[in-house]
C-alpha positions, 0 to 999 in steps of 0.5 A, spaced: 507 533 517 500 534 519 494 529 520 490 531 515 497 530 510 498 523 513 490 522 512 491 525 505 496 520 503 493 514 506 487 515 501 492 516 495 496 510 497 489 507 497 488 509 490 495 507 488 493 499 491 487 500 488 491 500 479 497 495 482 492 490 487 490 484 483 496 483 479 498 476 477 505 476 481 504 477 487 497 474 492 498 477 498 502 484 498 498 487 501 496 482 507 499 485 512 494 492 510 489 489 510 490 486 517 490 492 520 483 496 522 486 503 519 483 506 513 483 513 510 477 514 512 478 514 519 480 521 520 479 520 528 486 515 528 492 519 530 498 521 525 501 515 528 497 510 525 495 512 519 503 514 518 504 505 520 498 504 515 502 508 509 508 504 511 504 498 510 501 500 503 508 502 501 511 494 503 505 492 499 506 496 492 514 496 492 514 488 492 507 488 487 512 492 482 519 488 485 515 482 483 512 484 476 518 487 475 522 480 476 517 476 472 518 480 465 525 480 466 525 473 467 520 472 461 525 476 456 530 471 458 
C-alpha cells in the first residue's frame, strides 16, 4: 500500500472506534492507541507508523466486539 492508503485507512479505523468506543464491555481496548502520538491527521508520519497505529485500532475494536460478543452469549444463558 501507499501512504496515503495507510493514512486513508487510519481515518476509517478512526471512524470505525468512534461507533464501538465507549461500550459498556470493555474500558481500556483502545488504551494502547491512545498512548501512542499517531493519528490520521498526521500525513507527515511514515507508512510504518501509521501501518502500527491501525494495528493498534484493529486490537481495540477486535477485543471491544469479542467482549460484546462474550457478555450477550452469557446473558442468554
Amino acid at each position: 500500500m501507499r501512504s496515503q492508503e495507510y493514512v486513508q485507512l487510519h481515518a476509517l479505523l478512526e471512524e470505525i472506534r468512534s461507533t464501538v468506543d465507549g461500550d459498556q464491555y470493555m474500558t481500556d481496548a483502545f488504551a494502547a492507541y491512545d498512548t501512542q502520538p499517531i493519528r490520521p491527521a498526521h500525513v507527515h508520519r511514515s507508512k510504518a507508523d501509521h501501518r502500527r497505529a491501525i494495528f493498534l485500532l484493529l486490537a481495540g475494536i477486535r477485543d471491544t466486539i469479542d467482549a460484546r460478543t462474550t457478555a450477550e452469549v452469557a446473558a442468554r444463558y
